[in-house]
LOBAZA-228320 format. One record per residue (C-alpha): z, y, x. Coordinates in steps of 0.1 Angstrom, whole numbers, padded with zeros to 4 digits, always signed. Layout:
LOBAZA-228320
ZYX
...
end
This chain:
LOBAZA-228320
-0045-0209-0404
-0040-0234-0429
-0013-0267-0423
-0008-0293-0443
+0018-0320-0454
+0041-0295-0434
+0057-0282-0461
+0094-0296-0451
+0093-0284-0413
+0073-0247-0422
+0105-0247-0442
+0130-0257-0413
+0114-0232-0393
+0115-0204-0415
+0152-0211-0419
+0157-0205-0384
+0142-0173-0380
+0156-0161-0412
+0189-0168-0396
+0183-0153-0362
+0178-0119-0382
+0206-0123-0397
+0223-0126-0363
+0232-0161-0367
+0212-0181-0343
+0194-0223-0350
+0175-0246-0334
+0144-0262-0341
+0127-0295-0323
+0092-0305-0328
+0082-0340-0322
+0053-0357-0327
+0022-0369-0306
-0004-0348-0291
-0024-0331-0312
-0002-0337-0340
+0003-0301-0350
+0032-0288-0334
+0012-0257-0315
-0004-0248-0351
+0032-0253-0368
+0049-0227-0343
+0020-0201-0345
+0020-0198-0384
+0059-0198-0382
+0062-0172-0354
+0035-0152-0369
+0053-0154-0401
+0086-0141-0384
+0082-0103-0389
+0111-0084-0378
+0114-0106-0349
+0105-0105-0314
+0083-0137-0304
+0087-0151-0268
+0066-0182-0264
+0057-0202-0232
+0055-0235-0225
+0057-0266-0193
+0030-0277-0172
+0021-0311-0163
+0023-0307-0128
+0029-0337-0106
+0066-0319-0102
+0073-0292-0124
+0081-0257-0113
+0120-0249-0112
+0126-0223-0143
+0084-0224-0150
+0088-0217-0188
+0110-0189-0185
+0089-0173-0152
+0067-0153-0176
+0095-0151-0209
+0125-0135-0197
+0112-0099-0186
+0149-0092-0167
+0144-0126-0146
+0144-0113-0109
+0135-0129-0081
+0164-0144-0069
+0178-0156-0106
+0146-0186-0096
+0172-0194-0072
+0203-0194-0093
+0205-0212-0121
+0239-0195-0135
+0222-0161-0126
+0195-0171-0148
+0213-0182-0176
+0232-0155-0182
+0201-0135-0176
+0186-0160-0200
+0216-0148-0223
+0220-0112-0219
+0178-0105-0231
+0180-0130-0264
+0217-0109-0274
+0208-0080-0279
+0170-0086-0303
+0167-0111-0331
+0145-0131-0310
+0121-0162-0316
+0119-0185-0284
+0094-0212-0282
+0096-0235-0253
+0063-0256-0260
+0056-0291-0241
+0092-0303-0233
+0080-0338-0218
+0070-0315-0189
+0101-0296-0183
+0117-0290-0150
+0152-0298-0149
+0165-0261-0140
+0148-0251-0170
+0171-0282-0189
+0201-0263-0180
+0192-0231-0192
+0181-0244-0224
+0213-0263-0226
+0232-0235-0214
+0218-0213-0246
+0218-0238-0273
+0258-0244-0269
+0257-0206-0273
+0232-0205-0300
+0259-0200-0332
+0267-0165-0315
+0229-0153-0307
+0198-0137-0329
+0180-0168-0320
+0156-0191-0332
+0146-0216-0306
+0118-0238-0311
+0114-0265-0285
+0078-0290-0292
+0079-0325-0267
+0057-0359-0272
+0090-0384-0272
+0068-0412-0266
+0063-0395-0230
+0102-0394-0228
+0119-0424-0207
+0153-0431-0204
+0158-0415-0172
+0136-0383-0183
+0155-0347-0172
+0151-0336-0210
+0177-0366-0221
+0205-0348-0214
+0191-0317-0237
+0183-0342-0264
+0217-0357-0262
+0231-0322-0272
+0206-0312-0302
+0219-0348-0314
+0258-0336-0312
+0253-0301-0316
+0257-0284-0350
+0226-0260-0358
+0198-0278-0345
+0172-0297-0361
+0151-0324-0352
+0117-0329-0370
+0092-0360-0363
+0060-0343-0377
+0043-0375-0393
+0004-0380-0392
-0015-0368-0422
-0018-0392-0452
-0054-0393-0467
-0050-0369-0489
-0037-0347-0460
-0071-0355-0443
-0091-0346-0471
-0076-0314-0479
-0083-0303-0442
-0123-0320-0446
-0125-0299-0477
-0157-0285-0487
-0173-0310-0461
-0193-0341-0462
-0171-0358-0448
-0156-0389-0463
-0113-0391-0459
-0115-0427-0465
-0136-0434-0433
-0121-0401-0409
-0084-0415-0415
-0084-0444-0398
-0104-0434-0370
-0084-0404-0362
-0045-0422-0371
-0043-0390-0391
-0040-0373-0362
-0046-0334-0375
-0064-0325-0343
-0085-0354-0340
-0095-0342-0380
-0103-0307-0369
-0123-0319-0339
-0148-0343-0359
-0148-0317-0391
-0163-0289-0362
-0196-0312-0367
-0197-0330-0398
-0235-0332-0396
-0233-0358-0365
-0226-0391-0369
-0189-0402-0367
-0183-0402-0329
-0167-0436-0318
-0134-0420-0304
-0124-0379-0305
-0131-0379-0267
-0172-0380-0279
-0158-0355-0305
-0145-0333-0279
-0172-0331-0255
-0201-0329-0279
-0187-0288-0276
-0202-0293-0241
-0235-0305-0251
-0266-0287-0231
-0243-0262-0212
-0255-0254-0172
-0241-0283-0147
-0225-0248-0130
-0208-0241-0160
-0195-0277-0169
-0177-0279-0132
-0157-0246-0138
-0143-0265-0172
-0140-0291-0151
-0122-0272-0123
-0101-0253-0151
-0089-0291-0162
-0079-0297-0129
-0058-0270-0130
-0028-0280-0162
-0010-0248-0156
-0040-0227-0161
-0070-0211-0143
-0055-0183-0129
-0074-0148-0138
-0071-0136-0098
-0088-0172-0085
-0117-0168-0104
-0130-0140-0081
-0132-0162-0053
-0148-0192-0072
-0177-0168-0083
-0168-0173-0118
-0184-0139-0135
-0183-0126-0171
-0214-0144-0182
-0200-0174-0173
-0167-0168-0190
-0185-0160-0224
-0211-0190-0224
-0175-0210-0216
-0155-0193-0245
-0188-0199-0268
-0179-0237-0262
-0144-0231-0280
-0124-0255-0257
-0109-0224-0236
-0084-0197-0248
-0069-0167-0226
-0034-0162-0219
-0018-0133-0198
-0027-0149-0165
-0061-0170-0173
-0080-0198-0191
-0060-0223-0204
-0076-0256-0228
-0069-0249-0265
-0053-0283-0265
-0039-0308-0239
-0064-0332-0253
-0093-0313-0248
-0083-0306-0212
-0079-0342-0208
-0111-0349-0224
-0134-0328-0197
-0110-0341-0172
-0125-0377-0180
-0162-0360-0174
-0153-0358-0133
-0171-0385-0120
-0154-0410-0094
-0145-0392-0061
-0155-0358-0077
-0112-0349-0089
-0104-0344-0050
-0130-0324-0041
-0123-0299-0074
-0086-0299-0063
-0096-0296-0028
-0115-0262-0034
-0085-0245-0060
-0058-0257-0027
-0082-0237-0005
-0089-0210-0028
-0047-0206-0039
-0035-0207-0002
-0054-0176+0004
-0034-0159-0026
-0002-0144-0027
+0025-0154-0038
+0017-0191-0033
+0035-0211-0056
+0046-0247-0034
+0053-0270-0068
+0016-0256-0076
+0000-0260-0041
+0019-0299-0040
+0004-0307-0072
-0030-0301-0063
-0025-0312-0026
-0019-0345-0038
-0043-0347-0062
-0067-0335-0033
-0056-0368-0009
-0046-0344+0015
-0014-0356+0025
-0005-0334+0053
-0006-0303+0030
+0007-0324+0004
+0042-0334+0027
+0040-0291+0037
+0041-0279+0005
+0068-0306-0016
+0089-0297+0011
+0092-0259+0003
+0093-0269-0031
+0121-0285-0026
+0136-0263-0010
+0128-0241-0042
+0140-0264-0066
+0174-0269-0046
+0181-0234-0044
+0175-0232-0079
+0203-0256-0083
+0170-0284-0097
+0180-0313-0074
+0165-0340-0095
+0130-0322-0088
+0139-0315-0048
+0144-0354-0053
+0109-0358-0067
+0094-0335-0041
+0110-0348-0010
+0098-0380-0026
+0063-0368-0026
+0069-0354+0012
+0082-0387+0024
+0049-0403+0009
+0028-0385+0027
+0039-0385+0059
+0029-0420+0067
+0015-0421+0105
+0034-0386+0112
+0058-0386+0141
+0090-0406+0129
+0111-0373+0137
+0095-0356+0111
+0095-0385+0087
+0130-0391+0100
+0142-0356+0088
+0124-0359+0052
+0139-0389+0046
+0174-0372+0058
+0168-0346+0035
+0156-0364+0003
+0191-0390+0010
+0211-0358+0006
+0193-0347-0024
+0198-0380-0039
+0238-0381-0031
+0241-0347-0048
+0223-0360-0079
+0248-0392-0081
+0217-0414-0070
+0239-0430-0039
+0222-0463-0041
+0193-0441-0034
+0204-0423-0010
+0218-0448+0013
+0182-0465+0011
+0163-0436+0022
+0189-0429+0053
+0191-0466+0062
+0151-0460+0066
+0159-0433+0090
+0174-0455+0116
+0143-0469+0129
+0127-0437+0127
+0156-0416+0149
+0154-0446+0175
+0119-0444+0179
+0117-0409+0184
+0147-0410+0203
+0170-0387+0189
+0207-0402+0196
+0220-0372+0179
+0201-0371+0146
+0209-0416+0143
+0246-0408+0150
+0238-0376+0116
+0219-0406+0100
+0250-0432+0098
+0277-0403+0088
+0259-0394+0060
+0257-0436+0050
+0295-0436+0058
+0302-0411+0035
+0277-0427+0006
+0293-0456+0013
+0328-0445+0009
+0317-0428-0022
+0305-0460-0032
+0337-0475-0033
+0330-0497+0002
+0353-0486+0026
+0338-0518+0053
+0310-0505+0051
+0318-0471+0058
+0340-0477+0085
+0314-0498+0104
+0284-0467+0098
+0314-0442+0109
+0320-0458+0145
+0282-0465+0149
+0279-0429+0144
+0304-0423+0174
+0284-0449+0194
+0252-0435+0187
+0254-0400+0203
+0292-0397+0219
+0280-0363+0232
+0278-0351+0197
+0302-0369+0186
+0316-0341+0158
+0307-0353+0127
+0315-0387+0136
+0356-0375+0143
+0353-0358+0110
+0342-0391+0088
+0366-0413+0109
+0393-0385+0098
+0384-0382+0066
+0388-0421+0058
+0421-0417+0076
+0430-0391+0056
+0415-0417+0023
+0441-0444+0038
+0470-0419+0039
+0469-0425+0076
+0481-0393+0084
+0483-0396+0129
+0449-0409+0130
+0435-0385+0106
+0450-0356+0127
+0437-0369+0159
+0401-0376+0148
+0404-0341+0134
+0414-0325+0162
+0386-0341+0180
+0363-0329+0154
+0373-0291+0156
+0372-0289+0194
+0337-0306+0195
+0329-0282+0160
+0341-0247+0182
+0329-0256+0215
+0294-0261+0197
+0297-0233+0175
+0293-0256+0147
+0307-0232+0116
+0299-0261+0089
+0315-0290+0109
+0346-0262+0118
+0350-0260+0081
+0343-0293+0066
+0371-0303+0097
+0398-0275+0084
+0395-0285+0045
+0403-0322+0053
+0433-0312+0074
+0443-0287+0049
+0439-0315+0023
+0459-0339+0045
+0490-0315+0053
+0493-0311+0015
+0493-0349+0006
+0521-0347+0028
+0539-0321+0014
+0533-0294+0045
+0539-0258+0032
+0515-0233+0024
+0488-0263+0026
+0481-0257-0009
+0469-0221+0001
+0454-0230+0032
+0430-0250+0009
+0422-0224-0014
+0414-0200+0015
+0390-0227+0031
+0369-0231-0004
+0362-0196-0006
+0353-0195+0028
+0329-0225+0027
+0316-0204-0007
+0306-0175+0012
+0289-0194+0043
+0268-0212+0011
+0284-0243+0015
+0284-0253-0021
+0290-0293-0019
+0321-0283+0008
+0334-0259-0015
+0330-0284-0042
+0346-0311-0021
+0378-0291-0012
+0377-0283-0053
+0379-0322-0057
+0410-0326-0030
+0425-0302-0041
+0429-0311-0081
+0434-0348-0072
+0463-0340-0050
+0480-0315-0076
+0476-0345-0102
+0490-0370-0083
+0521-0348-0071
+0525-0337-0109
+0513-0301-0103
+0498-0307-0142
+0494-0264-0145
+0482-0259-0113
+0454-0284-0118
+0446-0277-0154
+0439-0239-0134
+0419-0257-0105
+0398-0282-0127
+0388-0250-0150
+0374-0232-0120
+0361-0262-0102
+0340-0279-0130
+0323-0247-0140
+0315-0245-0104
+0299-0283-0099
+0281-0274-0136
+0262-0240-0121
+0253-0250-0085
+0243-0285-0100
+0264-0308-0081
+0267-0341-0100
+0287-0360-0078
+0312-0336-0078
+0310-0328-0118
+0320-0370-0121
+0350-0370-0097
+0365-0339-0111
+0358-0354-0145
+0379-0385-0135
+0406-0363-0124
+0405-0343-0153
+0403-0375-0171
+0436-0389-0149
+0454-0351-0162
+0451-0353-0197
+0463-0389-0198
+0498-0378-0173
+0504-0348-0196
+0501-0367-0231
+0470-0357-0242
+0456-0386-0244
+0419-0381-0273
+0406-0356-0241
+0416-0381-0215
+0394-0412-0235
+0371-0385-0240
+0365-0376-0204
+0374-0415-0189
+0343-0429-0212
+0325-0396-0201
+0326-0409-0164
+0324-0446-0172
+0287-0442-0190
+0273-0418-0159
+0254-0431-0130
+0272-0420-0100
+0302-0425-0076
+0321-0462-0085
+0350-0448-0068
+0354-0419-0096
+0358-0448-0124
+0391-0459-0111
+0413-0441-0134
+0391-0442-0158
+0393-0479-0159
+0430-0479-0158
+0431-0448-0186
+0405-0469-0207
+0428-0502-0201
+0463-0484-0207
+0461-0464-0239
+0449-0491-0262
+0479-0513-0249
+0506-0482-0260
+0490-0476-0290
+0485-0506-0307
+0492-0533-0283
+0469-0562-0276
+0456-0557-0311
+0436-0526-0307
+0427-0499-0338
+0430-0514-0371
+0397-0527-0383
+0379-0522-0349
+0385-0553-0332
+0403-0585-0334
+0436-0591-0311
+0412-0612-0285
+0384-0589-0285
+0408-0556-0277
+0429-0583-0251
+0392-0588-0235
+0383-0551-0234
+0417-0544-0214
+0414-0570-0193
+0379-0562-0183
+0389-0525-0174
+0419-0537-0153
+0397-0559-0136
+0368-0534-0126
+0395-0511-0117
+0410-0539-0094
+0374-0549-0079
+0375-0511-0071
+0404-0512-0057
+0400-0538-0037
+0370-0532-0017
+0387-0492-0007
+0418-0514+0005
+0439-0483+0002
+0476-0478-0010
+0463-0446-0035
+0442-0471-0051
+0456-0507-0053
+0491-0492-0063
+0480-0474-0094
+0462-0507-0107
+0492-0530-0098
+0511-0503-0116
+0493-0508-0144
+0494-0547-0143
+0527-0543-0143
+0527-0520-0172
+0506-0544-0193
+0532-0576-0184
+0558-0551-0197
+0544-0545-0228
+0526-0579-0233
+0548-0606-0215
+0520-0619-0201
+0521-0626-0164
+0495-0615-0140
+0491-0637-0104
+0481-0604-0085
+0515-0588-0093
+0525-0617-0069
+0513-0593-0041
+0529-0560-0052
+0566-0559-0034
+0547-0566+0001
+0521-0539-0016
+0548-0516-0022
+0569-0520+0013
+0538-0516+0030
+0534-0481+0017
+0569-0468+0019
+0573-0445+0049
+0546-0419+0041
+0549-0386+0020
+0512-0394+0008
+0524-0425-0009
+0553-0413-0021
+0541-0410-0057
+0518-0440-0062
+0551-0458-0041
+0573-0447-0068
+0552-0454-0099
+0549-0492-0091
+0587-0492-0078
+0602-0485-0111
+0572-0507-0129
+0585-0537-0109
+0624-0526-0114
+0615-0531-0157
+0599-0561-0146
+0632-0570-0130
+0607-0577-0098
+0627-0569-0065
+0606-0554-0038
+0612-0577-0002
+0631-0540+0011
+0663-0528+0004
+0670-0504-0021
+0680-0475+0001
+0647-0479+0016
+0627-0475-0017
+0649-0445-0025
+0644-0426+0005
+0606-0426+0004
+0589-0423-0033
+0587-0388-0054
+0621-0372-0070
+0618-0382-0102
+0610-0418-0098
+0641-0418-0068
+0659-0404-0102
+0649-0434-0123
+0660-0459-0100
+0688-0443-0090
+0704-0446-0129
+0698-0408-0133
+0681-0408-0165
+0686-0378-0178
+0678-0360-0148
+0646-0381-0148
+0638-0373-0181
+0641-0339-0174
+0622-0334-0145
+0592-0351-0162
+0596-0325-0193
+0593-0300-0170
+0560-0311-0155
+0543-0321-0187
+0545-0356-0182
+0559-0368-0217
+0546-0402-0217
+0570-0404-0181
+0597-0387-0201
+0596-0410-0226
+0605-0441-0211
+0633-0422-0188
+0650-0420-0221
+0643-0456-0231
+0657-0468-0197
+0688-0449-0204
+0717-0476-0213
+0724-0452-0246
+0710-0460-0281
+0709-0422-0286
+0684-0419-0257
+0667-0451-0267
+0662-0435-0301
+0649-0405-0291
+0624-0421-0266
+0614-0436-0298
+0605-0406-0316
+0588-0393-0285
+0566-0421-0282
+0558-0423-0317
+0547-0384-0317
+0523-0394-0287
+0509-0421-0310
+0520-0445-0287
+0530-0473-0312
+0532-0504-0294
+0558-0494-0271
+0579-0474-0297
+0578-0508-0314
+0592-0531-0286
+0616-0508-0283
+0622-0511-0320
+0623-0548-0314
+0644-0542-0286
+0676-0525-0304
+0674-0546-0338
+0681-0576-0313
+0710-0552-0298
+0724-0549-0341
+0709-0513-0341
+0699-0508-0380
+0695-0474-0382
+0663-0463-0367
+0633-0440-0366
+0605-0453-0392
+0571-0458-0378
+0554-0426-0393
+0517-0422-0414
+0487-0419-0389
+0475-0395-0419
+0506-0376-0421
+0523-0371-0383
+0516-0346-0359
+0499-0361-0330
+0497-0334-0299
+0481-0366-0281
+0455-0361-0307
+0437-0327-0293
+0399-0330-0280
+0394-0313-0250
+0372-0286-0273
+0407-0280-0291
+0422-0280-0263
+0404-0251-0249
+0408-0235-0282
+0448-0240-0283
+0449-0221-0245
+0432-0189-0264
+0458-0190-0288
+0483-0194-0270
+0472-0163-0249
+0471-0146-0283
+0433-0143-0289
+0423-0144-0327
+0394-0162-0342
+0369-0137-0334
+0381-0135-0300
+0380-0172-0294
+0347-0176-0311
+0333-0150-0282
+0352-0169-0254
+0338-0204-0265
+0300-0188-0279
+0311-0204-0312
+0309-0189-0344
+0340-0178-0365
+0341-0206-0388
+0339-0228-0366
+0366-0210-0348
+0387-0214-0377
+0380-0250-0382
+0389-0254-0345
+0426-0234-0348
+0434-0254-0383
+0427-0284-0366
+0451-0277-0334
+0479-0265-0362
+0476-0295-0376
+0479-0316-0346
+0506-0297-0331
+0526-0299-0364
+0528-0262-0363
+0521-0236-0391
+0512-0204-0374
+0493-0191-0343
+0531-0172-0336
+0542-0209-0334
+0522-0220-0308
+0527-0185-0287
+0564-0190-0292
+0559-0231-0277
+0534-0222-0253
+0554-0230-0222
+0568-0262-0238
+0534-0276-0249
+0519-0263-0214
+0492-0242-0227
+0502-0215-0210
end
């Protein structure tokens, strides 16, 4: 096969291979419109790969695409049940490309399902460590904004060792080097193809016919004078985009005869399992051939035909269900495949299935249409879509009244009072929470368990005990497992916000034990309580330990919502323990997703608070102007306090008043709504779940000089050690305390409240190794006023060491060497390559202002990596 004008990406693609067989795997995208080349391109570059094993398969443009479809036939070890499980299938996925230098085409991206996404992006962040070449060919003009293949394209553009080639149409001369030796004029083809290569081929095939008017005519003139029997199997075979399946043709009386006159037409090629179309374009060119009314009638007889074959596949059976206008079959078959695609960890396809379901049961019994719509809400909630998913369960409503199920409207407004919640309206909530008890009071469960759990949200600890309690008699006496457990992890999660022992344990039993009843959004849940809480008491170790297991766990069951809170929180932890280039990292992570406005609180407040400690109302140098980097706090402090605002709960409004205060501090610019934070502040004393947000504002108003309206004694007696420390005068012991949790920005300022220039100095030197310049400078300012002359120069960004300074990818990289792993060990941990291993641990040397790997063993403990 000959190509043209392809010189630069045969060369690309040649690369590749010739570094998968030298062990060192690349990547490779193809992009470009149909029929621009990229199917010829990847079979003269596979065939060219000797030495290489070639696995090549592509997407279908079904209405929903298949969970895992282009790996079904590629990956020989795939079983069964790894269709089902996504992590299974990745590291299946992984273990057959490690072992054989290995060229993997995945061919028609625009029609990928979004388990297969994963995979792929599972693999190519592995790819510097495998034998593999992967090839991936999409049409971007068929990619939207919201397409499942963004989030795959977002990592070949940050990834090292992938390429991305447009494949441009042919010049002139390209046309008339692939017209040579015809009669054809290049001059006249070129425009009326675009340059499009197939378009070419297609009118070169007759050069002795007139030029067609468009490649369509081009196309079907391979059709001329064949039977009208024979023209409705290619018409039956284009109705079919996976493929004409080898066992249907049987049963649609398609004999060998047939299948040679079709083949003499040159439009069909064989694959392992049937006919395919040589090109999509030629598919969609016979497709154009059925007349009006004749596309459901074709689809009609393949439904019939595959529902008497085994094993049916449901995203198949949909697809040509819907096609068919048969919309009971249609809502029958997207619901099993999504049920497929859920299990398979796909929920953005369950969404698009139990979307398809929902549409067809118009005029079916508004139980049935109530229960699709139920299920497609939850599907939408796990994929962050909550606007969505309160839309489709507020259509239930009607629905479960109608049909006169109490029990399945009183299901329908707990799920909207926990979207709700999630959506940062806690009103709202509460009103669908108590007409869920009104609704069915015999089953009356779930509805305890939501009014509990925005007890527990409030830090209302009676009333989210008695609610509970309800909830886990009505749970046992129905034999209700799920309700039993959801029940136990919010009162496990309650008794450790309030300090009960062995709650922390209690809570770690009840995830495993909602992981082994399959309760994978539970699980996740208690994950998310769990690292929150150990954050917010200063257990920075224990949730570094939690958030490791717990994010890996949203990423392979595919729960979104999750993934965003526990990126917040992870967000909220690097920020507490100093390191503060992961925590922008991971608060502008969860500020550009889609999902949960309650998870961007702390992001707000993290994305709000570190420019003001590092350069003040200025911002970086060169970025912005003072105004502009004034404007950006005061826009994050104010979404943070809309947030706030409408949860109306002391574990929100008290961090963001905290941080008002924080900012008047620093800035000396007043703020009215710190007006409200004394009666803020004595409102929450009292209760061991407010003791730490209690304390932050407590000593934030005491450097204000702002007295709350309660005596001090009070305060004392009911916010977290160290901050009772702080105001107590006990700055040492403060200071200490927060050295020993890894709070150093906390530790800091202990030592610049202390009364001695000593401390003040070293506060000084503390803050200025965080990077945190503007408040080392007021401080600065502060003892020049007191006569202090000698003090700590402000040191070279180029030259300090900034710990503050480590990404979360160096990060992971300093915990392996800590542990004492060496480069080739933490290149196999990470699926990175040795250089870049090396890059990574010269990188966290420098930052740490260390100059050995011993170093950083010996400081472990102090610089909590261990």
């Amino acid at each position: 096969m000959e190509l043209y004008e392809r010189d630069r990406e045969l060369a690309a693609l040649a690369a590749a291979t010739a570094g998968a067989a030298r062990g060192t795997g690349a990547g490779v995208a193809l992009v470009g419109e149909a029929g621009a080349g990229k199917s010829a391109l990847v079979e003269v570059a596979c065939a060219r790969a000797t030495g290489l094993r070639v696995l090549r398969g592509g997407c279908d443009p079904l209405v929903t695409p298949r969970p895992l479809g282009p790996f079904r036939d590629l990956i020989a070890g795939l079983r069964p049940a790894d269709l089902t499980d996504p992590a299974a299938a990745c590291e299946v996925a992984y273990e057959a490309l490690r072992t054989e230098p290995t060229v993997l085409v995945v061919e028609d991206a625009h029609w990928i399902d979004g388990a297969s996404v994963e995979v792929l992006r599972f693999l190519v962040r592995r790819l510097e460590v495998l034998p593999c070449a992967l090839v991936v060919t999409y049409r971007d003009d068929e990619i939207g904004a919201q397409h499942q293949l963004r989030p795959l394209l977002g990592d070949f553009a940050k990834l090292g060792g992938v390429t991305t080639l447009r494949l441009d149409p042919l010049t002139v001369d390209g046309v008339a080097m692939l017209l040579r030796g015809g009669p054809l004029d290049a001059a006249q083809v070129h425009p009326l193809t675009g340059g499009n290569p197939f378009f070419v081929a297609e009118v070169a095939k007759e050069p002795g016919r007139p030029l067609p008017a468009t490649v369509r005519d081009a196309v079907l003139a391979r059709t001329a004078g064949i039977a009208a029997e024979d023209l409705e199997v290619l018409q039956l075979a284009a109705t079919a985009p996976d493929r004409l399946a080898d066992r249907v043709l049987p049963t649609l009386g398609v004999d060998l005869p047939t299948l040679r006159r079709l083949h003499d037409t040159g439009l069909l090629l064989r694959d392992r399992q049937g006919l395919v179309f040589r090109h999509e374009l030629a598919r969609l060119a016979v497709e154009s051939t059925i007349p009006a009314g004749g596309a459901a009638r074709l689809h009609a007889r393949l439904l019939a035909v595959l529902e008497r074959l085994e094993p049916r596949d449901p995203a198949v059976l949909t697809h040509h269900a819907v096609s068919a206008a048969d919309p009971a079959r249609a809502a029958r078959y997207a619901q099993d495949a999504a049920e497929e695609a859920a299990r398979a960890g796909d929920h953005t396809d369950a969404v698009a299935f139990l979307g398809i379901a929902a549409a067809s049961l118009h005029g079916a019994p508004p139980g049935e249409r109530a229960r699709v719509l139920t299920r497609l809400g939850y599907e939408q909630y796990m994929t962050s879509s909550l606007e969505e998913a309160i839309g489709s369960v507020t259509a239930t409503f009607p629905l479960w009244h109608a049909a006169g199920d109490r029990a399945g409207l009183a299901s329908a407004h707990e799920s909207c009072a926990l979207f709700e919640y999630y959506s940062a309206r806690r009103q709202q909530a509460e009103y669908h929470a108590e007409r869920a008890a009104a609704a069915a009071p015999s089953h009356a469960g779930g509805a305890q368990f939501i009014k509990g759990y925005l007890a527990y949200l409030r830090s209302d600890q009676d009333l989210a005990a008695r609610h509970c309690a309800d909830a886990s008699r009505i749970a046992e006496a129905a034999g209700d497992t799920a309700l039993a457990l959801r029940t136990a992890v919010v009162e496990a999660a309650a008794a450790l916000a309030h300090g009960a022992t062995g709650a922390r344990d209690r809570l770690l039993t009840l995830i495993e034990d909602a992981k082994a009843h399959g309760l994978d959004e539970l699980a996740s849940t208690g994950y998310s309580n769990l690292s929150y809480l150990d954050v917010e008491q200063r257990r920075l170790s224990d949730a570094e330990r939690v958030l490791e297991r717990s994010l890996a766990f949203t990423i392979a069951r595919d729960i979104p919502i999750c993934n965003h809170w526990q990126t917040a929180v992870r967000a909220r932890l690097r920020f507490v323990g100093g390191r503060w280039d992961a925590a922008t990292e991971d608060a502008a992570d969860v500020l550009a997703r889609d999902g949960m406005p309650l998870a961007t609180l702390w992001p707000h407040l993290i994305s709000a608070l570190l420019p003001l400690r590092r350069d003040g109302a200025a911002g970086p140098p060169g970025a912005v102007g003072a105004a502009g980097a004034a404007d950006v706090v005061t826009d994050h402090l104010d979404a943070a306090w809309a947030v706030a605002e409408r949860l109306d709960e002391p574990l929100r409004r008290l961090p963001v008043l905290a941080a008002l205060a924080e900012r008047a501090w620093l800035t000396g610019s007043a703020d009215p709504r710190l007006a409200s934070a004394p009666a803020a502040l004595a409102g929450a004393l009292g209760s061991p779940a407010t003791a730490w947000v209690a304390g932050d504002l407590a000593v934030w108003l005491c450097r204000l000089g702002v007295a709350a309206p309660v005596d001090a004694a009070r305060v004392l007696a009911h916010v977290a050690e160290p901050h009772r420390l702080m105001l107590a005068g006990r700055h040492h012991d403060a200071a200490a305390w927060w050295r020993r949790a890894g709070a150093v920005y906390d530790e800091a300022l202990a030592l610049a409240d202390a009364p001695g220039v000593d401390d003040q100095v070293q506060a000084i030197e503390r803050l200025d190794l965080l990077g945190a310049t503007a408040v080392a400078d007021r401080l600065r300012l502060g003892l020049r006023r007191q006569g202090v002359a000698q003090l700590p120069q402000r040191p070279r960004a180029g030259t300090r060491a900034n710990p503050a300074g480590l990404t979360n990818r160096q990060l992971d990289v300093a915990k392996l060497v800590a542990r004492g792993l060496t480069n080739a060990e933490i290149a196999g941990k990470l699926f990175i390559s040795v250089k870049t291993a090396d890059h990574h641990v010269s990188a966290v040397l420098t930052k740490l202002g260390l100059t050995s790997r011993r170093a950083v063993m010996a400081q472990a403990e102090a610089l909590k990596l261990s």
